[in-house]
C-alpha positions as CSV (number, residue, x, y, z in Angstrom):
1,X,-23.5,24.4,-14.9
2,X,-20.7,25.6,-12.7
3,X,-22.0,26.0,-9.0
4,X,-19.3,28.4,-7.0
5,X,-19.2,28.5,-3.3
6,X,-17.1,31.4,-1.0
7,X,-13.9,30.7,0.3
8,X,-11.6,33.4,1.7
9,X,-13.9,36.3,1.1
10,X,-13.9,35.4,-3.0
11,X,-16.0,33.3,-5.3
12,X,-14.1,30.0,-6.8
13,X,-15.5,27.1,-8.5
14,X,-15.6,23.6,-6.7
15,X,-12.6,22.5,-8.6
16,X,-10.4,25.4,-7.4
17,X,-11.9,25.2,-3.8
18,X,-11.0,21.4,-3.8
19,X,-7.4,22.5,-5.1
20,X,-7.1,25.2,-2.6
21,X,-8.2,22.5,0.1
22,X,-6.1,19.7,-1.4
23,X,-2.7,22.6,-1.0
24,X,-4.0,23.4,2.7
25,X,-3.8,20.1,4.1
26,X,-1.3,17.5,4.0
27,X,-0.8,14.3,2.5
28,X,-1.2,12.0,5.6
29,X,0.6,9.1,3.9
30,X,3.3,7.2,5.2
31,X,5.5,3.9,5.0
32,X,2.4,2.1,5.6
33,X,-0.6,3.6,4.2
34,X,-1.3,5.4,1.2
35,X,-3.8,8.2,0.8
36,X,-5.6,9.7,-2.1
37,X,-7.1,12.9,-2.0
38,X,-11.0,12.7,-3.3
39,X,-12.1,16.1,-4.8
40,X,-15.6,15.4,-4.4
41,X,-16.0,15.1,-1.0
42,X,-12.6,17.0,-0.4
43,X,-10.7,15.0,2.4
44,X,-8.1,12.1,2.4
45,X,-8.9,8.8,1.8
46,X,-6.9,5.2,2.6
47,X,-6.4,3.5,-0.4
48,X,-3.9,1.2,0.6
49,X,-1.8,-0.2,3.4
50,X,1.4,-2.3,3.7
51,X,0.8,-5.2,6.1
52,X,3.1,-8.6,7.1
53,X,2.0,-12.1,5.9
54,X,1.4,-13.6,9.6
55,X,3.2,-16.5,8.3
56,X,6.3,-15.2,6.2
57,X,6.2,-11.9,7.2
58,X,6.8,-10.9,3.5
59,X,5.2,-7.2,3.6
60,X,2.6,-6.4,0.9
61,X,0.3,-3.8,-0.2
62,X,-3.3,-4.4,0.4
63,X,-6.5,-2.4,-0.7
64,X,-7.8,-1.1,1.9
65,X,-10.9,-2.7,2.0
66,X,-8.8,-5.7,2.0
67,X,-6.9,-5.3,5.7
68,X,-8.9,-8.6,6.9
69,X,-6.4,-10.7,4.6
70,X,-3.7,-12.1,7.3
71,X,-1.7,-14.3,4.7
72,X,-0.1,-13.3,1.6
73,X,-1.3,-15.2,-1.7
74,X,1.4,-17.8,-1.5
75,X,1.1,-18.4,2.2
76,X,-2.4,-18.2,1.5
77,X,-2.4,-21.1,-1.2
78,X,0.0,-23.8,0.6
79,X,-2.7,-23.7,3.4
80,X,-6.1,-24.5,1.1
81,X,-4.9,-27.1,-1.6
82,X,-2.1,-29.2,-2.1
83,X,-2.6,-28.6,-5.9
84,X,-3.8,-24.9,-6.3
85,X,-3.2,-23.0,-9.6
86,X,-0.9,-19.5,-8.4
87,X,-2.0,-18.6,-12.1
88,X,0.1,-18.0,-15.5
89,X,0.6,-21.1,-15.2
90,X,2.4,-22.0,-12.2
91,X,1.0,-24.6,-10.1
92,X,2.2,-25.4,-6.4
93,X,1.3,-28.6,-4.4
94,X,2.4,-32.3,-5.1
95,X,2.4,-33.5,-8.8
């Protein structure tokens, strides 16, 4: 069933009001966060965020229900284990 709602004095399916919406308002992304627009709910959402390693400062893009992660993966793995698998087979530590 296709529900229509009002929007500039005409009748227009949710999917056309989200598109309208989505053409009205800009993308807020920048050089360190990423947006998506969600037609559902019909606003911008952070999906990602570029943030330095507090060790290397390598930058690297993070999920953004991931910002609490200070160290990159490498950085990450010299500081748990000597001998910690980085995967595909590569393996850092002593040995």
């Amino acid at each position: 069933m296709i529900e229509l709602e009002e929007m500039d004095g005409r009748c227009i399916c949710q999917d056309c009001a989200a598109a309208i919406i989505l053409s009205r308002t800009p993308n807020p992304s920048d050089e360190n966060n990423k947006y998506e627009f969600d037609f559902r709910n019909r606003v911008w959402k952070l999906q990602k965020v570029k943030k330095p390693c507090v060790s290397c400062g390598t930058k690297r893009w993070l999920n953004a229900s991931n910002q609490w992660k200070d160290k990159c993966k490498k950085c990450y793995l010299k500081t748990v284990s000597p001998a910690v698998s980085l995967g595909k087979g590569g393996w850092i530590g002593k040995g």
